[in-house]
C-alpha positions as CSV (number, residue, x, y, z in Angstrom):
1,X,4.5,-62.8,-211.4
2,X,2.6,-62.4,-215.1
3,X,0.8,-59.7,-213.5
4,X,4.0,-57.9,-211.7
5,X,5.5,-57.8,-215.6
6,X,2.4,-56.4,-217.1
7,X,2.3,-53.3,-214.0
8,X,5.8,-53.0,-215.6
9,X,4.9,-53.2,-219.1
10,X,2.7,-50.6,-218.4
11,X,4.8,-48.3,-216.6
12,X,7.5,-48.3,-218.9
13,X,5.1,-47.6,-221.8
14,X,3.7,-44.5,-220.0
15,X,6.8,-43.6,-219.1
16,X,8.2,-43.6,-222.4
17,X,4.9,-42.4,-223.9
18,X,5.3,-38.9,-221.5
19,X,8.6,-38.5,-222.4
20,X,7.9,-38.4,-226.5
21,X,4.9,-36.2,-225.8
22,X,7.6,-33.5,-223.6
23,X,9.8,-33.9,-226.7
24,X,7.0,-32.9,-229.0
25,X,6.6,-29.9,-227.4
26,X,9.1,-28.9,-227.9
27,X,9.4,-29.3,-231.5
28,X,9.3,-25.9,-233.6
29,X,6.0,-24.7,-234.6
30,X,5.5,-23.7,-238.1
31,X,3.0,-22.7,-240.6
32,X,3.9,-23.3,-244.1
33,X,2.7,-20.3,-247.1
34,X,3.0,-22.0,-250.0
35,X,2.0,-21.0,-254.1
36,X,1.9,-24.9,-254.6
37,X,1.7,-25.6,-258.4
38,X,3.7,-22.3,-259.8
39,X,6.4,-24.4,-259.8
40,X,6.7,-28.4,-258.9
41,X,8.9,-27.8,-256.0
42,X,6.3,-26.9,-253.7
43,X,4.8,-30.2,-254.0
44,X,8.8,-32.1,-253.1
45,X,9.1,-29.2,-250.5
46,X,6.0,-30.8,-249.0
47,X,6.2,-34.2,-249.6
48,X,10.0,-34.0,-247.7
49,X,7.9,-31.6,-245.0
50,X,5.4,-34.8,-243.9
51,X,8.1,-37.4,-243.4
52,X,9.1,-34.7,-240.5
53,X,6.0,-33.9,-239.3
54,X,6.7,-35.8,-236.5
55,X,9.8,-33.5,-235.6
56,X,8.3,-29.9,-236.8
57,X,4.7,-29.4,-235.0
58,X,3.1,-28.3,-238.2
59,X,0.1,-25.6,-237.6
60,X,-0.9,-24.8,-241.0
61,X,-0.1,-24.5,-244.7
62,X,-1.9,-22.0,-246.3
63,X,-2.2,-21.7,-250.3
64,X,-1.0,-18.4,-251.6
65,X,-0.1,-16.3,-254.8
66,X,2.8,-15.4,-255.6
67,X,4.6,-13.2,-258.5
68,X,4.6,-16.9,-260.6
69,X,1.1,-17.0,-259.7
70,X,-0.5,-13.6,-259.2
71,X,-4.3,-15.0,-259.3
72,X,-5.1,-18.4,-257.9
73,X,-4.6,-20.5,-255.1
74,X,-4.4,-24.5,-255.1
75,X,-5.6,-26.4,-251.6
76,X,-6.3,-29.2,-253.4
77,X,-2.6,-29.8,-254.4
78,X,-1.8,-29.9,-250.9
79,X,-4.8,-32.7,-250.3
80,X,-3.4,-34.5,-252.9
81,X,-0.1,-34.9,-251.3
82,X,-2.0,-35.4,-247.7
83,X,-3.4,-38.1,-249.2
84,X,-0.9,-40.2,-250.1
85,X,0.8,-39.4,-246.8
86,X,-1.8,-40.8,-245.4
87,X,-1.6,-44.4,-247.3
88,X,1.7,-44.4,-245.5
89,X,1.6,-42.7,-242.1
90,X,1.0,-45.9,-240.5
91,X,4.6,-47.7,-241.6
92,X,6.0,-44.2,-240.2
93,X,5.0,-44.9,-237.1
94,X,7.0,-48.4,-237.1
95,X,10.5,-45.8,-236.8
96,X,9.5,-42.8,-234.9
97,X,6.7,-41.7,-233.3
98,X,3.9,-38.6,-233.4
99,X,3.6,-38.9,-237.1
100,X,0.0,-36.6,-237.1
101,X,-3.0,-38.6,-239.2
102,X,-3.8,-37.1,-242.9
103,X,-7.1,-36.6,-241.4
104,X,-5.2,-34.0,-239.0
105,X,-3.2,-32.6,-241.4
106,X,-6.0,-31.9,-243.9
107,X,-7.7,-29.7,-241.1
108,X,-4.6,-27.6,-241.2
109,X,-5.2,-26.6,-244.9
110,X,-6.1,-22.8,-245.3
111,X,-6.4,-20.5,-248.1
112,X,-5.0,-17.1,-248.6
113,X,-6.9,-14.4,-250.7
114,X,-6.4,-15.2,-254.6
115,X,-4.6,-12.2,-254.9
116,X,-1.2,-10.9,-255.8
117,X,1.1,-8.9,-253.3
118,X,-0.3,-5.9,-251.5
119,X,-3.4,-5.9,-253.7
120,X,-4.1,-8.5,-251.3
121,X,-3.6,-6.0,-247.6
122,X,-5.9,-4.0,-245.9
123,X,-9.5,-3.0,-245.0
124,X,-11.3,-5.9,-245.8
125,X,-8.7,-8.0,-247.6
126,X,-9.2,-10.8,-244.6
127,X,-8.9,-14.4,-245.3
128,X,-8.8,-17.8,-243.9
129,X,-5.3,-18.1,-244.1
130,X,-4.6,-13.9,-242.0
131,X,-7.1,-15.5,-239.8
132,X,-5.5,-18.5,-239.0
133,X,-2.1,-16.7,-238.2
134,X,-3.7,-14.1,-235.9
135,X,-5.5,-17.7,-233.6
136,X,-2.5,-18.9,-233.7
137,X,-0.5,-16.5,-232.1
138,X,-3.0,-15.9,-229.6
139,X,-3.0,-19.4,-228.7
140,X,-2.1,-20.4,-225.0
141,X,1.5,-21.0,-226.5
142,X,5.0,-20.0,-225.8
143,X,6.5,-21.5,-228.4
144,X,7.7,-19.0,-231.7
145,X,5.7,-19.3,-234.2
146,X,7.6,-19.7,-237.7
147,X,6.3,-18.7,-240.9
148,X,8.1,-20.9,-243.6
149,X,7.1,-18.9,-247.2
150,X,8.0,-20.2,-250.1
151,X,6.2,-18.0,-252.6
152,X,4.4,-14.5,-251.4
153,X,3.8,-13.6,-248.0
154,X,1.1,-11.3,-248.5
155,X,-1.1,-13.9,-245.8
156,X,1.0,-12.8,-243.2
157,X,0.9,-9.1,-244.1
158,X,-2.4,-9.1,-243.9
159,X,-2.4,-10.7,-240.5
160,X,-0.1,-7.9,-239.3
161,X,-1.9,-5.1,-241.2
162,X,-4.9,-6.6,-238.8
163,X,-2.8,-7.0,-235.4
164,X,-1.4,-3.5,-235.9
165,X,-5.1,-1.7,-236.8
166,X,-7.2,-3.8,-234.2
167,X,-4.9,-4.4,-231.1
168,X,-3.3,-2.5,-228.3
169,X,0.4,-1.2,-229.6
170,X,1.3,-3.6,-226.3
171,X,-0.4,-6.6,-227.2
172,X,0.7,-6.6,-231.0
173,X,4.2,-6.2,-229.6
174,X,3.5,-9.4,-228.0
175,X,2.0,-11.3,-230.6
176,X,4.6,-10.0,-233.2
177,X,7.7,-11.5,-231.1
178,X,6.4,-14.8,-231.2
179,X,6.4,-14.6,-235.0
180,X,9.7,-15.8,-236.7
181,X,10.1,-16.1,-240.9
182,X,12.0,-17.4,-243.2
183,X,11.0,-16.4,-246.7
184,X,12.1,-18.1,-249.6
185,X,13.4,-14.6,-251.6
186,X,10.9,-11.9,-252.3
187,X,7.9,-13.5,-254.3
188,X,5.4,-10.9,-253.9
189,X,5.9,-6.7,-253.0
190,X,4.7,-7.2,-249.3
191,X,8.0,-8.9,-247.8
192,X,9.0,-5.2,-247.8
193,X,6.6,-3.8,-246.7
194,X,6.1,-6.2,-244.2
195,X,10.1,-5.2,-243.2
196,X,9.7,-1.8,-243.1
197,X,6.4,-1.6,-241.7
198,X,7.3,-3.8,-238.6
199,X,11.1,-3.5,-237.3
200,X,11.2,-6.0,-234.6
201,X,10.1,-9.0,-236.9
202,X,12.7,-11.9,-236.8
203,X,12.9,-12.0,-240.8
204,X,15.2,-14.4,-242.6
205,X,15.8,-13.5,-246.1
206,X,17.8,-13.3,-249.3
207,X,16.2,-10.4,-250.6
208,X,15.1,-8.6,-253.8
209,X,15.1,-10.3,-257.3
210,X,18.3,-12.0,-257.8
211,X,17.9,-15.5,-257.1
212,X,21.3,-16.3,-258.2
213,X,22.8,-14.8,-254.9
214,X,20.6,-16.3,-252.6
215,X,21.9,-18.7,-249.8
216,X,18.8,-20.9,-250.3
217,X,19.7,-22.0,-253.9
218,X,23.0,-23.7,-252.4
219,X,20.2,-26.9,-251.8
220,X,20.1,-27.2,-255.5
221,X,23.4,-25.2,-257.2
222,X,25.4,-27.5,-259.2
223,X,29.2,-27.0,-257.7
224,X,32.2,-27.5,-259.6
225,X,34.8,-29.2,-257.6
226,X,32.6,-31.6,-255.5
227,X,30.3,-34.4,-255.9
228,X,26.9,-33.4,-256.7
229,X,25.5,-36.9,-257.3
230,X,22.8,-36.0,-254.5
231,X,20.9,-33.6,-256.4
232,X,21.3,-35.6,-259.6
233,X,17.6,-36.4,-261.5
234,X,19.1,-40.4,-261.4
235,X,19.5,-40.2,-257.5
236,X,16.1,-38.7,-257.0
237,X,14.3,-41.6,-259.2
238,X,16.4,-43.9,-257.3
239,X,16.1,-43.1,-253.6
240,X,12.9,-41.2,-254.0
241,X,10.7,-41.7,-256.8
242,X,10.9,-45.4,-257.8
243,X,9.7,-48.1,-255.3
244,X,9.2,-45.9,-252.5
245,X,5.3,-46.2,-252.3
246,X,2.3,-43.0,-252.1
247,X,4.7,-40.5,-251.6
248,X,7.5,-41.4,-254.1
249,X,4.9,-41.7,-257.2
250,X,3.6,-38.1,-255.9
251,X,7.3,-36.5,-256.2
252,X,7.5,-34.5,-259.3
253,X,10.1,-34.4,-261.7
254,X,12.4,-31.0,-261.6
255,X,11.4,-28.2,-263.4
256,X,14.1,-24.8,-262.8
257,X,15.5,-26.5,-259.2
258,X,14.8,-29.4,-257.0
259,X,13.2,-28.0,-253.6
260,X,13.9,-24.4,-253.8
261,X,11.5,-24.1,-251.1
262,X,12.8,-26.8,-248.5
263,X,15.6,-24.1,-246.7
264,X,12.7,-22.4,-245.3
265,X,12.3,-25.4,-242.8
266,X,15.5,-27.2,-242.8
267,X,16.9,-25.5,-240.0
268,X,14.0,-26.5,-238.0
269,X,15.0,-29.9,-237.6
270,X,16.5,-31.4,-234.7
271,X,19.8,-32.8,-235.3
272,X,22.2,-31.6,-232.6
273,X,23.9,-28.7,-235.3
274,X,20.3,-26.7,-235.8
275,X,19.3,-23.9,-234.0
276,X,16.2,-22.5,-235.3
277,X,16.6,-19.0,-232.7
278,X,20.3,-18.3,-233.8
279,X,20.5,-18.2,-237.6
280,X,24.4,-16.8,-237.1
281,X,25.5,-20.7,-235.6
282,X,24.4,-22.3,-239.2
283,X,22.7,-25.8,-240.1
284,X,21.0,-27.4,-242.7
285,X,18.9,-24.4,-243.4
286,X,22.4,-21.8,-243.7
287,X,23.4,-19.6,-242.0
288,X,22.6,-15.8,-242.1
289,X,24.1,-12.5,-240.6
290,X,21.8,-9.6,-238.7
291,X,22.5,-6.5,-241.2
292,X,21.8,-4.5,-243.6
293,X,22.3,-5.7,-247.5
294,X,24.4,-4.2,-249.7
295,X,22.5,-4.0,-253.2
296,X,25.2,-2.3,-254.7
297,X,26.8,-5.7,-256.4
298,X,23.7,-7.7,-257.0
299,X,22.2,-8.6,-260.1
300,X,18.7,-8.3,-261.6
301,X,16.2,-11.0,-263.0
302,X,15.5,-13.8,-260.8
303,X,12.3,-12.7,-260.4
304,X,10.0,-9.9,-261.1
305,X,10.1,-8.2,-257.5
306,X,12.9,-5.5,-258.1
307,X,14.7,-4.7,-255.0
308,X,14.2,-2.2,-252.8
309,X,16.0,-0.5,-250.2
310,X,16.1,-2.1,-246.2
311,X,15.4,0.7,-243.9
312,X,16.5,-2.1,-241.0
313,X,18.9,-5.4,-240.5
314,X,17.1,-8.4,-241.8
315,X,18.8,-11.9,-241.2
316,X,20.2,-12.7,-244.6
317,X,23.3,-14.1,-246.6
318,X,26.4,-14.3,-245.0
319,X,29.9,-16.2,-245.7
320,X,31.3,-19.6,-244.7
321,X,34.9,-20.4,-245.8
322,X,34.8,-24.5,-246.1
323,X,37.3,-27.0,-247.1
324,X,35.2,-30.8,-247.6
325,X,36.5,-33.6,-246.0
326,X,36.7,-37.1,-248.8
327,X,37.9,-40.3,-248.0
328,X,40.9,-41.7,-248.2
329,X,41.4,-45.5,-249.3
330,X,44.6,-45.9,-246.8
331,X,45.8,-45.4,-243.7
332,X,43.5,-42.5,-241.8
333,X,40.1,-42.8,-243.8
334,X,39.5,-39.1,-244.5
335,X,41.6,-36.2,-245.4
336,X,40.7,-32.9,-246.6
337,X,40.6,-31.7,-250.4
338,X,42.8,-29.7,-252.4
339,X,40.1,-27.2,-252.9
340,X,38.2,-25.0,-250.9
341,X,35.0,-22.6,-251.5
342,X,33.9,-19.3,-249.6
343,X,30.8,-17.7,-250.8
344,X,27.0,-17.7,-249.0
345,X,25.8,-20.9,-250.7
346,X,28.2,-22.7,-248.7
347,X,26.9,-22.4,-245.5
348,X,23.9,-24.5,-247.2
349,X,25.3,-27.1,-249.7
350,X,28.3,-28.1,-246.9
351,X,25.5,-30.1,-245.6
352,X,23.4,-31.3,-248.2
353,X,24.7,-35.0,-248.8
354,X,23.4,-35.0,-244.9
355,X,20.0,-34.0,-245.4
356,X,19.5,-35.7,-248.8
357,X,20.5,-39.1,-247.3
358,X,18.3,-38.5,-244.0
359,X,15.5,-38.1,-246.7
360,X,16.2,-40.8,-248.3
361,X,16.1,-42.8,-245.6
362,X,13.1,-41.5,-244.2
363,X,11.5,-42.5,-247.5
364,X,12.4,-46.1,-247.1
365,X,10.3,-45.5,-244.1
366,X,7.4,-45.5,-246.1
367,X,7.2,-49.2,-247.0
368,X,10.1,-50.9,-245.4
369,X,10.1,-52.7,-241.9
370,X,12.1,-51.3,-238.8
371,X,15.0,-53.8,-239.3
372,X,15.2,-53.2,-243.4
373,X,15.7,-49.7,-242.8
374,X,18.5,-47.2,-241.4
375,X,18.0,-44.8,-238.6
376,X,20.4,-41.8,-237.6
377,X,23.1,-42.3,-234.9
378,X,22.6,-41.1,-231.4
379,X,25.3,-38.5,-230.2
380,X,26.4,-38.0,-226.4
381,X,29.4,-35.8,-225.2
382,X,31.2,-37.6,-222.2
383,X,31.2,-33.4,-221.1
384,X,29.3,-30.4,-220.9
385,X,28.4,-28.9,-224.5
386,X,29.7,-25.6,-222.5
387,X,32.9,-25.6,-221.4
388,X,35.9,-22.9,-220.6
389,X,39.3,-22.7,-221.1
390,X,42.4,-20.2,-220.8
391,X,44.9,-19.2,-224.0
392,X,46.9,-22.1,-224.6
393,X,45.5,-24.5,-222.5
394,X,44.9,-28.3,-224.0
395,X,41.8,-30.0,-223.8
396,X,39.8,-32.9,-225.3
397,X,36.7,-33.2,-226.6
398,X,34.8,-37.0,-226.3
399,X,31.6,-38.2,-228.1
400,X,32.1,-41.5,-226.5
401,X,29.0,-42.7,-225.2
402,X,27.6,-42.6,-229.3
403,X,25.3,-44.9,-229.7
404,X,23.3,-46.5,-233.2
405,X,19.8,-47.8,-232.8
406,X,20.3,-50.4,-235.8
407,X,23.8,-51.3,-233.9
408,X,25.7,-49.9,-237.1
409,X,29.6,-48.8,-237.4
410,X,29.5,-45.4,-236.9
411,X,32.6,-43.0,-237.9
412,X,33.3,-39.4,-236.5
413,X,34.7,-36.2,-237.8
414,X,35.4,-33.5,-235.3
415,X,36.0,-29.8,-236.8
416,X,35.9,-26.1,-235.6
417,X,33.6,-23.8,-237.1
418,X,35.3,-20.5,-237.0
419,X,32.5,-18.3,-238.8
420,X,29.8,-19.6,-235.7
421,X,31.7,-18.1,-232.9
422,X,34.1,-14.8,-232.0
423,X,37.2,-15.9,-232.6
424,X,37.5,-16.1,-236.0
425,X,40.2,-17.8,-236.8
426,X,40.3,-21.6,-237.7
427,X,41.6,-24.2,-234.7
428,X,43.1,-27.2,-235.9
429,X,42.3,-30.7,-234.4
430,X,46.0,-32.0,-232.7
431,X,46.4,-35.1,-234.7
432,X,43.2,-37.3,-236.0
433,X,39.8,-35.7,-236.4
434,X,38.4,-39.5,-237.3
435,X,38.0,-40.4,-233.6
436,X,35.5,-40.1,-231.0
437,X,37.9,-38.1,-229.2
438,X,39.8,-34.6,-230.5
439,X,42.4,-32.5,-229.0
440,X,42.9,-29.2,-229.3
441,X,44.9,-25.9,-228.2
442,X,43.5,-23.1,-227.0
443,X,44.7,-19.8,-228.9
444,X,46.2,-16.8,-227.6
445,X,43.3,-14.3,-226.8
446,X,43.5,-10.6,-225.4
447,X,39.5,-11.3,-224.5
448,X,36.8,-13.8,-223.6
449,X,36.5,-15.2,-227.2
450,X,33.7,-18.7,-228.3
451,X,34.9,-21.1,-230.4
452,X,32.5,-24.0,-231.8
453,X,33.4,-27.2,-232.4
454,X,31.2,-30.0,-234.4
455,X,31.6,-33.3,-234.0
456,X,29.7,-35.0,-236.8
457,X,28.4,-38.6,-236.5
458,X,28.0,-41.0,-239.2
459,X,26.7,-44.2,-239.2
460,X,27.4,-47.1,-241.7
461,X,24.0,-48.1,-242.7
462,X,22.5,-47.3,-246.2
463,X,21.7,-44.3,-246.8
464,X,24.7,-43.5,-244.1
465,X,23.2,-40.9,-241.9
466,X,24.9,-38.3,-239.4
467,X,23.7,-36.2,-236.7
468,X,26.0,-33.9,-234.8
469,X,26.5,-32.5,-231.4
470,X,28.2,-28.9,-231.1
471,X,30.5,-27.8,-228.3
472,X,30.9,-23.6,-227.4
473,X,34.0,-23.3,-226.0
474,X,35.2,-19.9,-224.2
475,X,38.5,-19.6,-224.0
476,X,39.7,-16.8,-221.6
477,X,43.1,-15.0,-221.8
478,X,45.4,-15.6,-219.0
């Protein structure tokens, strides 16, 4: 009988074992550009980037110049922060696993050329880092390949400038839809070139010089009208400086804006509302239109990179109208507020008390036990995350079968995201929005038309953390 249970033991734990490994590959694979010590957010943007690692299959980060530093390039900042990751890897694996080893990660360190913008591209401008990109992409890998920049992205132009001048106009068609970026403004003068130059690069991006009306600043913008205790200097010493081991003594204090950088990989983690291929369906990371900018509005002197006209759409800042959801001390426990906001940095900041707490939580990871610390909710649909329906029909949607690993409380808060689908216009929940279940009415449409609905789970533990699960509904006229 002892041996019967240990043939099951052993099953189960391969069993389980393949299972995490098919997850992990499918985890987005990204390679990080980073002008780590221009300004201190790079090294929070990093720090935050590790206690994911497990979800986001890093392939690289690669030190870089940038307009804020036009000369030099620091690897040995990113060590430094490998390092302590590594006094603290093991106590990750107690929560999740397929946290890499620091010894792993360091071998993922490149350098870029120590040189600013497109001084930095062409004949004989090669460097570790251009080289690095180019293996990659011809890897034996399906997967995209995402280019998270957070200062210049002259690296990755000169990885292009070499794909374009060295392979067949077929093969570098291949290797160039694999690529997907997400740069963090314009830090150097290659993003546009890089636009113009190659038209059929997926290329997220606020553009030009005006950090002010970028979507990625809604992760640090200080909003009048809500509560903005998340990104306060007192909440980061509390929940992710003091007492929170390696890592939290490593975080920096905030210079010009906590973890400017951070958007540029946000979206690629898995949390049922992401979706890293359709930047138009929003998440943590925003959400972003395919167009053309108009520059005609925008202001000058975030940066010294002056704008320049797009000769093609780029995914870049787009509009959410959003109206927050606070609590309410009787009766139904949440109600919406008097105010509401429309602007870009919405589609950002609406989620930011989300991914602050899952941080936060993640660093109580680093030193706390399995049962001392919270872990996200587990979202299931009792339905299809696809379903149809005709104008004017009813129907209910029923998270159910939600389940918490730590056995917490868990609250719901069902809403339709008008700006996500075709039908524009906002469908109100019929009655409560606080349940597991929410009904709704299908409006009158003249065509097939997809609404999205979000069903946003919250857990009571501390930090209280929420994952989602998103429903496309098409609704068909009669």
């Amino acid at each position: 009988m002892r041996i019967n249970l240990v043939i099951l033991l052993v099953c189960v734990y391969l069993t389980n074992n393949t299972l995490l490994l098919g997850q992990n590959n499918q985890n987005n694979r990204v390679i990080i550009l980073t002008d780590i010590e221009a300004d201190p957010d790079d090294t929070q943007s990093l720090i935050r980037l590790f206690l994911y690692s497990n979800q986001i299959d890093i392939k690289g980060i690669i030190a870089t110049t940038s307009c804020w530093l036009p000369s030099k390039v620091n690897p040995e900042s990113i060590e430094n922060v490998i390092r302590a990751y590594g006094k603290i890897q093991p106590n990750l694996l107690k929560h999740e696993a397929g946290f890499p080893d620091a010894k792993t990660l360091s071998t993922l360190v490149k350098v870029g050329l120590p040189k600013y913008g497109m001084k930095g591209v062409g004949d004989g401008m090669d460097s570790e880092g251009s080289e690095w990109i180019i293996k990659l992409l011809e890897a034996d890998d399906e997967r995209p390949l995402w280019i998270s920049t957070w200062g210049g992205v002259n690296t990755l132009a000169q990885a292009l400038y070499k794909i374009k001048n060295t392979k067949t106009a077929k093969e570098a068609k291949s290797l160039i839809a694999k690529l997907r970026v997400y740069t963090i403004s314009d830090q150097d003068d290659s993003g546009i070139w890089i636009r113009n130059n190659f038209p059929d690069l997926f290329y997220i991006v606020s553009p030009g010089d005006d950090y002010g009306s970028a979507t990625w600043t809604g992760i640090n913008a200080f909003v009048k009208g809500i509560d903005n205790t998340t990104i306060s200097n007192s909440w980061i010493a509390q929940n992710i400086q003091k007492n929170h081991g390696p890592l939290g003594s490593a975080y920096p204090d905030v210079a010009w804006g906590v973890e400017g950088d951070t958007p540029a990989f946000l979206s690629l983690i898995p949390n049922g509302l992401n979706d890293s291929e359709h930047p138009e369906l929003g998440g943590w990371g925003g959400r972003y239109e395919l167009s053309i900018p108009d520059f005609s509005k925008t202001k000058k002197g975030g940066s010294i990179v002056e704008i320049a006209p797009e000769t093609r759409a780029i995914w870049t800042n787009t509009i959410d109208s959003y109206t927050p959801y606070i609590a309410k001390e009787y009766g139904r426990s949440v109600k919406q507020d008097t105010v509401s906001f429309k602007n870009d940095k919405v589609t950002l900041w609406r989620w930011r008390d989300d991914f602050q707490n899952d941080f936060a939580a993640r660093m109580d990871w680093c030193l706390q036990s399995y049962a001392e610390a919270n872990h996200p909710p587990i979202p299931k649909l009792i339905h299809p995350e696809k379903i149809t329906v005709k104008s004017g029909e009813n129907f209910t949607l029923d998270a159910f079968d939600t389940t918490d690993p730590d056995g917490d409380n868990i609250s719901f808060l069902w809403f339709n995201y008008p700006e996500a689908g075709t039908y524009k216009k906002l469908i109100k929940v019929n009655g409560a929005e606080n349940v597991h279940l929410a009904y709704f009415t299908a409006p009158k449409v003249d065509k097939a038309e997809t609404a999205h609905f979000i069903v946003k789970v919250t857990d009571r533990g501390t930090p209280r953390l929420s994952r989602y699960k998103r429903v496309i509904v098409t609704i068909m006229p009669r």
